[in-house]
C-alpha positions as CSV (number, residue, x, y, z in Angstrom):
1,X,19.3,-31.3,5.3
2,X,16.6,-32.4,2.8
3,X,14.8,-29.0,3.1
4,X,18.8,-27.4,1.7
5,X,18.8,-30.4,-0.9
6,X,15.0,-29.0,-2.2
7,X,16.7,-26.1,-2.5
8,X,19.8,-26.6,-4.2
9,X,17.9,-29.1,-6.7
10,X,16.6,-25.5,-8.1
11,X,20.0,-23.7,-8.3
12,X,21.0,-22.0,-11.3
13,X,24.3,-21.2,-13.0
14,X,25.5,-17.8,-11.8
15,X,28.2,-15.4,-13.2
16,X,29.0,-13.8,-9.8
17,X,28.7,-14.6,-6.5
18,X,25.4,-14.2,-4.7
19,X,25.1,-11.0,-3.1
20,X,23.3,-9.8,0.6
21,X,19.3,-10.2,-0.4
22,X,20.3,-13.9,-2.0
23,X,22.2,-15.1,0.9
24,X,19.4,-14.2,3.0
25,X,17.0,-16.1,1.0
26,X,19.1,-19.1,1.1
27,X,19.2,-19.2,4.6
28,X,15.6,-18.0,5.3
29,X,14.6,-21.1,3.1
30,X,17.3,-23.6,4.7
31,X,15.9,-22.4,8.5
32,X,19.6,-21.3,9.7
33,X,18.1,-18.0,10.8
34,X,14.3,-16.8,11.6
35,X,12.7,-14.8,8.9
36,X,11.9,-12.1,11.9
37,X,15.5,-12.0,12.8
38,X,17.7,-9.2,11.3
39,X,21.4,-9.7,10.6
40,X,23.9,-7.4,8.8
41,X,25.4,-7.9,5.3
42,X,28.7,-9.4,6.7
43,X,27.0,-11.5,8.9
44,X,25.2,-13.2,6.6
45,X,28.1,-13.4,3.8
46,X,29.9,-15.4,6.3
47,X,27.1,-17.9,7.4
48,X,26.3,-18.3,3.8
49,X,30.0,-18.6,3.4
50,X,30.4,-21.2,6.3
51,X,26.9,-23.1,4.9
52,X,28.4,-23.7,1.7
53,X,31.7,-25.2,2.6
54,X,29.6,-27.5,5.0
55,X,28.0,-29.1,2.4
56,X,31.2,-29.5,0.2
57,X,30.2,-27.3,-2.3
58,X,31.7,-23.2,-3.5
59,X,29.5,-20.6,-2.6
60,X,29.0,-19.6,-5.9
61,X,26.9,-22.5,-6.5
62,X,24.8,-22.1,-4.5
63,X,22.3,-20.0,-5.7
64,X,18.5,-20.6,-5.7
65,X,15.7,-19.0,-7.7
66,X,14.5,-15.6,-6.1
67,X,10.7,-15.5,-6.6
68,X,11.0,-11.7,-6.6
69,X,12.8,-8.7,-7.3
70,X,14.9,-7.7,-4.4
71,X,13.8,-4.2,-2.5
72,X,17.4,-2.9,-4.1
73,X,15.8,-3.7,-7.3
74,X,13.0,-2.3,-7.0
75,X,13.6,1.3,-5.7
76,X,16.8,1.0,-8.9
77,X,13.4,0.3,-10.9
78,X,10.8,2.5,-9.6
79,X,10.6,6.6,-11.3
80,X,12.6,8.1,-8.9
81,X,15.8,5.4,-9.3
82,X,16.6,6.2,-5.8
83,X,20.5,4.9,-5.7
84,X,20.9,6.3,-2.0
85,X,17.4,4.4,-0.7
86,X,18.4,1.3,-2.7
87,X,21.9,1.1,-0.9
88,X,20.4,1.9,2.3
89,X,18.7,-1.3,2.1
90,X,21.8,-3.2,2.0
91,X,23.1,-1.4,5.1
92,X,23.0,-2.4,8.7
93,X,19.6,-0.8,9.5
94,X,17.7,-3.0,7.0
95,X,15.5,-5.5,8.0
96,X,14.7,-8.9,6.2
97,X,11.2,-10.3,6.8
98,X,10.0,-12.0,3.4
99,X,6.9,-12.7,5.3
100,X,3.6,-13.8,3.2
101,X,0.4,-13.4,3.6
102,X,-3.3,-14.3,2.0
103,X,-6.3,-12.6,2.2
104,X,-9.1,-11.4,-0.7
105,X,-6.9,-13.1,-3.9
106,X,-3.8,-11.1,-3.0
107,X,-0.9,-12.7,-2.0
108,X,1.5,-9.8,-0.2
109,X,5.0,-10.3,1.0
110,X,6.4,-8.0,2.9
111,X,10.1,-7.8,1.5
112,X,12.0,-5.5,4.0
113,X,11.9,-1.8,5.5
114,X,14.7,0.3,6.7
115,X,14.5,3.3,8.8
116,X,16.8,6.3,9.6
117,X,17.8,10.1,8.3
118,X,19.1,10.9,5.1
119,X,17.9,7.5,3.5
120,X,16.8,8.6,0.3
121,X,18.2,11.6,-2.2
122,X,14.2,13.3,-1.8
123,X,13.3,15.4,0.9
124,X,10.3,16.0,2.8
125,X,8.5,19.0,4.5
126,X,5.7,19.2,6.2
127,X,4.3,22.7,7.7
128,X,8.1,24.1,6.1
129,X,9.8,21.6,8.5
130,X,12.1,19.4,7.3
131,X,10.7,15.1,7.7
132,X,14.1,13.3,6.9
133,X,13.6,10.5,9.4
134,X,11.8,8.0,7.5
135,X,10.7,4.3,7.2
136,X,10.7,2.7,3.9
137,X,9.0,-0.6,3.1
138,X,9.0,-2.8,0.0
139,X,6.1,-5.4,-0.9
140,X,5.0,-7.7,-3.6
141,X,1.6,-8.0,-4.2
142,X,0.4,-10.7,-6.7
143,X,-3.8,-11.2,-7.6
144,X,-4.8,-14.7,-7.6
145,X,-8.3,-14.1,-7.7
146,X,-8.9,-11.1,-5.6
147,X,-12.5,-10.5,-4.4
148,X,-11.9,-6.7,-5.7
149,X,-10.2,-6.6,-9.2
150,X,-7.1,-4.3,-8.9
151,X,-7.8,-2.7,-12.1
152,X,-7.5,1.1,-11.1
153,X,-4.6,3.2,-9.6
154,X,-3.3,2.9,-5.9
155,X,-5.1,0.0,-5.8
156,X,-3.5,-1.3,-2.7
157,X,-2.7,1.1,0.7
158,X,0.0,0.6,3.2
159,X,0.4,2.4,6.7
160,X,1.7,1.5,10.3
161,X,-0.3,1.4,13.3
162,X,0.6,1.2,16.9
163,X,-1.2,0.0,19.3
164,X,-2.1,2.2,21.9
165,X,-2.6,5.0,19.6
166,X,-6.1,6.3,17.9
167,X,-4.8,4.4,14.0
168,X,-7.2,6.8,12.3
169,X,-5.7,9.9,13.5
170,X,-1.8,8.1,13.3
171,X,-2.5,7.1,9.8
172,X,-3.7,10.3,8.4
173,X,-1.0,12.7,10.6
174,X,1.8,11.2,12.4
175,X,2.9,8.6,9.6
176,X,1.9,11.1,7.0
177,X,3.7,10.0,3.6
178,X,6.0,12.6,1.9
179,X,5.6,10.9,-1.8
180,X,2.7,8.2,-1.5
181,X,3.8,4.7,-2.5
182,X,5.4,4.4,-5.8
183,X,4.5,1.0,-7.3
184,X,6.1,-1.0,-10.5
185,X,4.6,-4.0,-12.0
186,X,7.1,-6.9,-13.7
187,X,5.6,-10.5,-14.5
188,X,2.3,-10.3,-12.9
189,X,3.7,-9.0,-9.6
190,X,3.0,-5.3,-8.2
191,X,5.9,-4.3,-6.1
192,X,5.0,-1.2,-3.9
193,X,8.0,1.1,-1.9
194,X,6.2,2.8,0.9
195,X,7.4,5.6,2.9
196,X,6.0,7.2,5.9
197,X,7.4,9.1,9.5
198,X,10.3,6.3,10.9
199,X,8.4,3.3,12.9
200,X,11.6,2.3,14.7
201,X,11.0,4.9,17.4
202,X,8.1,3.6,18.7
203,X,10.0,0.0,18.8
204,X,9.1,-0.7,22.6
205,X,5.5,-0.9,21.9
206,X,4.3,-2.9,18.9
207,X,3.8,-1.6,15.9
208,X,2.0,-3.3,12.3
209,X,2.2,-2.8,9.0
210,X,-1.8,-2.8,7.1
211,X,-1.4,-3.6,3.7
212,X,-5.1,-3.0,2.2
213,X,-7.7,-2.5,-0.4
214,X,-9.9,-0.7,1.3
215,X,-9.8,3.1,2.1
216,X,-6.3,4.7,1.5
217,X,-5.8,4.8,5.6
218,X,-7.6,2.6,9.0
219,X,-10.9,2.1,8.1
220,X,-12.9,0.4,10.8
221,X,-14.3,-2.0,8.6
222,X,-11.1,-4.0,7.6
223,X,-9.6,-3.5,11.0
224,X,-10.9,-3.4,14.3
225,X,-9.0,-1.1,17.1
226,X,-9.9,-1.9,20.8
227,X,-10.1,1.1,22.7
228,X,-10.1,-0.4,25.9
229,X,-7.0,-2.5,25.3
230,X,-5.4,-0.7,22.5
231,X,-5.1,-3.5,20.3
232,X,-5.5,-3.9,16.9
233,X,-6.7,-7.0,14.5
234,X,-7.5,-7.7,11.4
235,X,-11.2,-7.8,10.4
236,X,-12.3,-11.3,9.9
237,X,-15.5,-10.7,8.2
238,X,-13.9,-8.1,5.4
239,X,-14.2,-9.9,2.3
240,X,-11.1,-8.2,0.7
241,X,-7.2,-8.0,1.4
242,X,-6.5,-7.0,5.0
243,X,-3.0,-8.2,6.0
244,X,-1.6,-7.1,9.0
245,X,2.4,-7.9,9.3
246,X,3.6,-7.4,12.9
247,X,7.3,-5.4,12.6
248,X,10.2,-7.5,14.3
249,X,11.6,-3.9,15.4
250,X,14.3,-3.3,17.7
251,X,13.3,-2.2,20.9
252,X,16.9,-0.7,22.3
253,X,16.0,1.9,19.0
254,X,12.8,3.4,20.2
255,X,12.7,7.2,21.3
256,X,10.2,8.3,23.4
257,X,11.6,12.1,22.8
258,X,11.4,11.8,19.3
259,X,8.1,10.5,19.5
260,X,7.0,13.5,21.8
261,X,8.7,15.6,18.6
262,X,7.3,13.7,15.9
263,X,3.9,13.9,17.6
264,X,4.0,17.8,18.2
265,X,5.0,18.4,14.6
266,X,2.1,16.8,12.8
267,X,-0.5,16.7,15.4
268,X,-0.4,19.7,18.4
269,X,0.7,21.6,15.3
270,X,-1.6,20.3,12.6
271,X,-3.0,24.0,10.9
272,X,-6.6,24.4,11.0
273,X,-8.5,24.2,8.1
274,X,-9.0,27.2,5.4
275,X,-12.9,27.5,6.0
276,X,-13.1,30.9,3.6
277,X,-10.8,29.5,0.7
278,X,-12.9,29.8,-2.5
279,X,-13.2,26.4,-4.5
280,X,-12.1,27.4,-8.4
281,X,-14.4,28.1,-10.2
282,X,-13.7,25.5,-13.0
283,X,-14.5,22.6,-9.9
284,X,-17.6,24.1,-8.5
285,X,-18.9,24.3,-12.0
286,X,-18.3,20.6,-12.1
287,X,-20.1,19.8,-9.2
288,X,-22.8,22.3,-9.5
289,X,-23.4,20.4,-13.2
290,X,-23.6,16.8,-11.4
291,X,-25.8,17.3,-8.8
292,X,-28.5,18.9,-11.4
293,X,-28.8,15.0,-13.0
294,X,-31.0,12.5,-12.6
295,X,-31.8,9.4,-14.0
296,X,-34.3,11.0,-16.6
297,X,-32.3,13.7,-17.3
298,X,-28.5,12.4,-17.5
299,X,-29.0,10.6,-21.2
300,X,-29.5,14.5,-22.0
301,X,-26.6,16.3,-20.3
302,X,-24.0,13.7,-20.6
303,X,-22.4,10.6,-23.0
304,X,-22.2,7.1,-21.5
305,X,-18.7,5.8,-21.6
306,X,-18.7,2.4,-23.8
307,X,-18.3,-0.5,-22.2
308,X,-15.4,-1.4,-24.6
309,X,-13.2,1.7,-22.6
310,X,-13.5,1.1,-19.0
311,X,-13.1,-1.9,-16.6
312,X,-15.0,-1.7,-13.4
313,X,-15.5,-3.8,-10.2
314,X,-19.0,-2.8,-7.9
315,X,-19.8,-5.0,-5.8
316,X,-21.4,-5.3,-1.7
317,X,-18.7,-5.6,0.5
318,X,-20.9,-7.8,2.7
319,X,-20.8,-5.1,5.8
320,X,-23.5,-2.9,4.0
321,X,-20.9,-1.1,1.8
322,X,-20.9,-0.3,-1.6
323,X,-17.3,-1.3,-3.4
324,X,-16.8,0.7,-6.5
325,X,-13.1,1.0,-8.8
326,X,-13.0,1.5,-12.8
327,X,-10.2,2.8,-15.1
328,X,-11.8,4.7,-17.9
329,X,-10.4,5.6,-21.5
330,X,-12.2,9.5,-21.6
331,X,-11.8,11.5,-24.7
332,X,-9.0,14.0,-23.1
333,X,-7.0,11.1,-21.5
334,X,-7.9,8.7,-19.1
335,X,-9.3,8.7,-15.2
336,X,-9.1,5.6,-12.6
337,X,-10.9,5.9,-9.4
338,X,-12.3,4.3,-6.2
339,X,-14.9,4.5,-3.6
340,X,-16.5,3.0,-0.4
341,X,-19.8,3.9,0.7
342,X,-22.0,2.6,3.3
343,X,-25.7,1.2,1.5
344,X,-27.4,4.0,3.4
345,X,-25.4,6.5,2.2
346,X,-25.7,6.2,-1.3
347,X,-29.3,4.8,-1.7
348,X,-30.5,7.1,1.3
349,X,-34.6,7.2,1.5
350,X,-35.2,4.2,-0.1
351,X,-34.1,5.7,-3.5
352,X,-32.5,3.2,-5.7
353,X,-29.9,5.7,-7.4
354,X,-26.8,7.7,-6.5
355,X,-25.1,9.6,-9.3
356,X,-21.6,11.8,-8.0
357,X,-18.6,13.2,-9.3
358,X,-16.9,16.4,-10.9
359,X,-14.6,17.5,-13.3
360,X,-10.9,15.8,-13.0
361,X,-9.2,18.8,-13.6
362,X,-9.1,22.6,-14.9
363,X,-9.2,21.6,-18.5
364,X,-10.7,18.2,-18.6
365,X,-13.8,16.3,-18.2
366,X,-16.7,15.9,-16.3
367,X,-16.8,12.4,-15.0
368,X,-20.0,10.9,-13.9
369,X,-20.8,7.8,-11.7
370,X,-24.0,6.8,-11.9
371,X,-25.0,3.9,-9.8
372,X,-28.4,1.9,-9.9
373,X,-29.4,-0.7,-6.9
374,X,-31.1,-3.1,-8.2
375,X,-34.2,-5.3,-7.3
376,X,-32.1,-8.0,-6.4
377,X,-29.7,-6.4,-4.5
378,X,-26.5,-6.2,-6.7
379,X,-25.5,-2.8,-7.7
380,X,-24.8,-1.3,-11.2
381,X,-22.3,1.3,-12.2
382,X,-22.8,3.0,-15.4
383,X,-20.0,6.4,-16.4
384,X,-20.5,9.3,-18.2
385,X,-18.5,12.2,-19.2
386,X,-19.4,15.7,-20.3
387,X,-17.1,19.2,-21.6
C-alpha cells in the first residue's frame, strides 16, 4: 500500500479520465500485474476502475506522472502520423513491457510492440511480394553519459533474434525492415518505432529484442551466439549499449507454417547478387579520387572541415576495434556517419593511417575520413571534403 501512496503523492490534476497506456502504468508501478504480463484495454480499465474505488478515491484522480510519451504518441508524432499503427497499439494484440535497461550511458525502455496484418496504413514489398505481417516496437532511449556520443544519425539499431537461428543471417533477411526505424527526440529522450517481419510466430521458441550502438544488425562483438546451444547473450566486455530484452510472447500465437513461408520468401528466395551492374560513374569517380590520397598529398586535393562544423566520437572499443561517428556541416548540406573497424584493418602493416570514403551523392561532396593512430594508442579523426 505504501508503494500506491508513493505514487499517488505525485498525481496531477487531470481534465479526463486516464486512458489504456496510463492505467497500465498505474498498475505496473502499484505491482497489481507483472510488467511481462499482457492484458487488454478493458481489462485493465476495470482493474484500474476496481483499484481506485478500493482506496476510496474516483478514478479520475488517480493519475501519476508518465515519464514518457506513450507508443500511441509517438507513432501520432513520428513523419508518417501513422493513425492506423497508433490505434493498433491500443488494441488486444498490444503488449506492455515498460522494461529498462542500462548499459554504455543509455538508458533504453522498451515501451510495447504489437504484431499482426494490416497494422499500419504503409505497405511493404519485398522481391514484388507483399510483407504486411509485421511487428512494431517502440523505445525510449535517453544518454546519461554514453561511452559513444550519439551525435550522428541512426545512432541506435534494433532487431530480433531467435535462438536457434544463425542472428546474422535472421537480422539481415528474415526480419528485414520495410521503412528502418523512424526516431523523434522530445525533452532529451530519443523515442525509436521499429518495424521488422512479425516475431509472434516464432513465440514457442524465445525470441529477444537487441537494442544497440554498434553495427546496424548482430555483430559478434556486442553479442555472442552459441552455436552449439543456440543461445544468445549479451557481450559483457562491449564497452557500449548492448541491451537485450527477452519478448514475453505468446506461445499459443506461433506458426510454424508461416515461419516455413516467411523463411522461403526472404531466404531460399533471396536473388543473387548483380555481379556485372556498372557502379555510376559519378561514385566510382569518388572513390577512385580517395584512394589516390595520402597523408602528404591530401592538404593538396582536399579542405579540412573546421573543427567548429562537425562533432565526432573515435575512440578503441577495447576489443581491437576502431569506433568512429561525426555529423558534419559540408558546404552543399550536411553528412552524419558511422563505422567499426577492427585495428588490423584500418592500420594494416604497421602503417599508422587509414584515409576512406566517397562522394555522398550524384551532386554533392566528396567526404574524406582521415584517421591517424597515434603513438600512444588513441586514434585521431580529421574530415575533409572536395567538388
Amino acid at each position: 500500500m505504501k508503494k500506491m501512496d508513493d505514487i499517488l503523492k505525485q498525481a496531477l490534476t487531470p481534465t479526463d479520465e486516464p486512458d489504456f497506456w496510463l492505467n497500465q502504468k498505474i498498475l505496473l508501478q502499484a505491482k497489481e500485474v507483472s510488467p511481462m504480463k499482457k492484458m487488454n484495454k478493458k481489462k485493465f480499465a476495470t482493474v484500474a476502475l476496481s483499484c481506485a474505488f478500493a482506496l476510496g478515491v474516483s478514478s479520475v484522480s488517480i493519475y501519476a506522472a508518465w515519464k514518457y510519451l506513450t507508443p500511441d504518441q509517438v507513432i501520432m508524432q513520428a513523419e508518417t502520423q501513422d493513425k492506423q499503427l497508433a490505434e493498433a497499439f491500443s488494441g488486444e494484440n498490444a503488449i506492455y513491457i515498460n522494461e529498462t535497461q542500462s548499459y554504455g550511458g543509455y538508458d533504453v525502455t522498451l515501451l510495447g510492440l504489437t504484431s499482426g496484418k494490416n497494422l499500419s496504413e504503409h505497405k511493404f514489398f519485398l522481391n514484388d511480394v507483399l510483407m504486411d505481417d509485421r511487428t512494431f516496437a517502440v523505445l525510449a532511449v535517453e544518454a546519461n553519459n554514453p561511452v559513444f556520443d550519439p551525435i550522428y544519425d541512426n545512432a541506435v539499431s534494433v532487431f530480433p533474434v531467435v535462438e536457434g537461428h544463425d542472428p546474422e543471417q535472421y537480422t539481415t533477411s528474415v526480419f528485414i525492415s520495410g521503412s528502418g526505424s523512424q526516431e523523434i527526440e522530445q525533452d532529451g529522450t530519443l523515442y525509436i518505432v521499429a518495424e521488422f517481419n512479425n516475431v509472434e510466430i516464432f513465440a514457442d521458441q524465445k525470441v529477444h529484442l537487441c537494442v544497440s550502438d554498434d553495427i546496424m544488425s548482430y555483430s559478434e562483438y556486442s553479442y555472442i551466439y552459441d552455436d552449439a546451444s543456440g543461445t544468445i547473450a549479451r557481450n559483457e566486455d562491449y564497452i557500449g549499449l548492448n541491451a537485450l530484452f527477452s519478448l514475453p510472447l505468446d506461445p499459443s500465437k506461433a506458426d510454424p507454417e508461416a515461419v516455413k513461408k516467411l523463411e522461403a520468401k526472404t531466404l531460399e528466395n533471396k536473388p543473387a547478387p548483380e555481379t556485372d551492374e556498372k557502379v555510376p560513374d559519378e561514385i566510382q569517380e569518388g572513390w577512385d579520387f580517395v584512394d589516390q590520397l595520402t597523408p602528404e598529398n591530401i592538404d593538396k586535393y582536399a579542405t579540412p572541415v573546421p573543427a567548429e562544423d562537425v562533432k565526432q566520437a573515435v575512440t578503441l572499443d577495447g576489443q581491437g576495434r576502431v569506433y568512429a561517428a561525426f555529423h558534419a556541416k559540408l558546404p552543399k548540406g550536411s553528412h552524419s556517419s558511422r563505422c567499426t573497424m577492427p585495428l588490423e584493418n584500418a592500420f594494416p602493416d604497421g602503417k599508422n593511417w587509414h584515409i576512406t570514403g566517397g562522394r555522398i551523392g550524384f551532386d554533392e561532396n566528396i567526404v574524406i575520413e582521415y584517421y591517424q593512430l597515434n603513438d600512444d594508442g588513441t586514434v585521431t579523426l580529421q574530415l575533409y571534403w572536395a567538388e
